[in-house]
N, C-alpha and C positions, 0 to 999 in steps of 0.2 A: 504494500500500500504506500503509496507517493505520502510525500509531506505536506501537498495541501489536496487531499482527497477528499471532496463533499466541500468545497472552497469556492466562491466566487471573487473574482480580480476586475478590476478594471485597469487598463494600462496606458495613458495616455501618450502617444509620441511609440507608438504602440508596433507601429508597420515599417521600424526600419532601427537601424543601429541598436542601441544599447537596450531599446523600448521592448525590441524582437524577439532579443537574446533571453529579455525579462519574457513577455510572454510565454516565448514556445517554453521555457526549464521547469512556468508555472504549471502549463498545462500539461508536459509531461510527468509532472510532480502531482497531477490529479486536480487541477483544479480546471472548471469554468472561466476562460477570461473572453470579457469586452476590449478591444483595442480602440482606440478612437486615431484619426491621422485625417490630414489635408489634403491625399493626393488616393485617387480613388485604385486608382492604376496599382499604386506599390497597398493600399489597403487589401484589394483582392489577390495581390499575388502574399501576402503575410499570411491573411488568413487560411488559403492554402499549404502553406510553410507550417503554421499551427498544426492544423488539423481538423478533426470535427466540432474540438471542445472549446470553440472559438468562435467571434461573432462580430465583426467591423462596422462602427459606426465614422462615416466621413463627417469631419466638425472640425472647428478650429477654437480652440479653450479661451480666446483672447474673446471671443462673442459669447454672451452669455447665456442665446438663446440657442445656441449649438449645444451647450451641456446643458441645457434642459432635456434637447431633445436626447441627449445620451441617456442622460438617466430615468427620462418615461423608458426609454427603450430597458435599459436595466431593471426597473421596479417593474416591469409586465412578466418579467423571469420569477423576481424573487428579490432577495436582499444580496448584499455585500458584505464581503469579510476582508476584502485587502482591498487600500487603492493606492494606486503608486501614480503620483502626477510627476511624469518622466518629462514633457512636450517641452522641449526649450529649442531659440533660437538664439545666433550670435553675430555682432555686425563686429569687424577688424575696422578699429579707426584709432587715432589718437586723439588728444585732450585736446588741440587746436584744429581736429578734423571732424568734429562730433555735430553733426544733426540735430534737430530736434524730431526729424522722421525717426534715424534711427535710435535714437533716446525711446521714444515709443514703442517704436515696434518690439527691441529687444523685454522692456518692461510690460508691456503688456500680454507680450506670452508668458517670460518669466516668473513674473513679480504676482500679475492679476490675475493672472492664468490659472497658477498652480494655487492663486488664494478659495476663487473661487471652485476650479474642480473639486476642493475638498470641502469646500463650505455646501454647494449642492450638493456632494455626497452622504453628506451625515445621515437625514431623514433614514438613510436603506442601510450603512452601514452599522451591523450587528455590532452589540456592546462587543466587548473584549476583541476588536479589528485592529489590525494595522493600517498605518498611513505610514508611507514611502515616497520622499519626496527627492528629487534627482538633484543635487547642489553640483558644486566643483572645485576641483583644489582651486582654481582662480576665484572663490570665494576668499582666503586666504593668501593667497600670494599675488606680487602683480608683476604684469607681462605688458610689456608694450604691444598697445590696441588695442588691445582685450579689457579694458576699464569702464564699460561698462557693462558689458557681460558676468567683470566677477563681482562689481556692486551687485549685479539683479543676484547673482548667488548666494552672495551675503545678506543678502534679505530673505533668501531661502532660506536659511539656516537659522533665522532669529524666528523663524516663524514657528517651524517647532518647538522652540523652548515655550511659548506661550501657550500653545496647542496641549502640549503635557499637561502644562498643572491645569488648565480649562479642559479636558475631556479626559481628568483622571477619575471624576466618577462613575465614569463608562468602562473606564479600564480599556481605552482604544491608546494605541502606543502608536505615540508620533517619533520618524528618524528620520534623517538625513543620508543619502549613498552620495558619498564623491568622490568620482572619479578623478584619476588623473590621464592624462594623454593616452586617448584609446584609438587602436586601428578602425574610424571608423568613418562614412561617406564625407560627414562632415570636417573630422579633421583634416580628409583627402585634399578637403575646398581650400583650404588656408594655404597662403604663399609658401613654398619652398620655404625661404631663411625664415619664415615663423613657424613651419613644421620642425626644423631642424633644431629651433634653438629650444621649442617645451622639450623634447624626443634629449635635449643634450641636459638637462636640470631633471632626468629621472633618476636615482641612485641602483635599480636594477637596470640600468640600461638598453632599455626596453620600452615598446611600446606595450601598452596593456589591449586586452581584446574583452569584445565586448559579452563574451561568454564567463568571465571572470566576473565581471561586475554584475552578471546575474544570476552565480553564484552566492555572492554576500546577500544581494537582493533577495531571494530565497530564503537567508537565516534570518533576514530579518521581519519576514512574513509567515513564517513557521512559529511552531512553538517551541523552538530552539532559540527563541530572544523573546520570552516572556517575562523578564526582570531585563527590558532593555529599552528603554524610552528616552528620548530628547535626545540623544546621540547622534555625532555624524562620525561614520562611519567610510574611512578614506578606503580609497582601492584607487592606489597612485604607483604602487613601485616606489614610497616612502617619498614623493618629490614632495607632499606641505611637510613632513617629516624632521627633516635635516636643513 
């Protein structure tokens, strides 16, 4: 028997990189998951990737009427036991290069995105659930261009600690996963000399893969981290570490 057998997930950012890697290990783990993603195309080819125990809803988190219609779609199944609000985007700019488009855009999947995926989930989400929310070692360290991608992270991660002590009498456990520099579509996109220089600031020297990260993801949706709340929980290759 899987580790989340008789489980429902929702996986936002669901139908590609790290979001994928979290579904399919869920569903082979035994649980039910909802994917949500923007692109209909890489939605249908996930959900095939999944399997049967899997369900794609196309929406974008940054609209609020998109996660309505996820979770009528979720509440027509049943309830919720995990929700992992994975869905981020990231603009490369510096501090004299910075938009107010991309100020937005990056915050608003980020920051509003993942506030709200979680705040519509509650109603379905069974007491004693996990919340998984996708942070980044650039929450913590900084990279030129990447500034405000690791601000929207560092707002990711203060939101759990508040989350904790407001839904500890549900006994739903809020965490943080962050990664550090993963083999993944998105990192592909970044320039050369800024792939090379996160890939040079890792101490196993090493890029991490996005199967990894969906392994911790995993404990921390199991009841192998049931004394484990408000934590962020790094999968970097030690790069916020040292």
């Amino acid at each position: 028997m899987g580790k989340l057998a008789g489980k429902t997930a929702v996986v936002t950012g669901g139908n590609a990189g790290i979001g994928l890697a979290i579904a399919k290990l869920f569903a082979a783990e035994g649980a039910f998951v909802f994917i949500m993603g923007r692109r209909q195309k890489e939605l249908d080819e996930a959900v095939q990737a999944i399997g049967p125990n899997a369900v794609g809803v196309n929406g974008d988190v940054s609209k609020l009427d998109d996660l309505d219609r996820l979770y009528e779609i979720i509440g027509a199944r049943g309830a919720l036991d995990i929700v992992v609000a994975n869905a981020g985007v990231g603009e490369l700019a510096t501090i004299d290069e910075i938009t107010e488009a991309q100020f937005d855009k990056v915050f608003d999947v980020n920051v509003k995105g993942t506030l709200f995926t979680v705040q519509k989930a509650l109603p379905l989400l069974n007491d004693g659930g996990a919340i998984i929310l996708t942070g980044s070692v650039a929450g913590m360290k900084g990279t030129a261009g990447l500034g405000i991608y690791g601000a929207s992270k560092a707002a990711v991660r203060n939101f759990v600690r508040g989350w904790t002590i407001e839904l500890k009498g549900r006994r739903i456990r809020s965490n943080v996963l962050s990664p550090g520099p993963v083999d993944t579509d998105i990192f592909a996109s970044l320039p050369e000399e800024t792939r090379r220089t996160l890939k040079s600031t890792v101490p196993m020297g090493r890029m991490g893969h996005a199967e990894e990260v969906a392994k911790a993801a995993l404990f921390l949706a199991s009841d192998d981290s049931t004394f484990v709340t408000g934590i962020e929980l790094f999968v970097d290759g030690g790069r916020a570490q040292v």
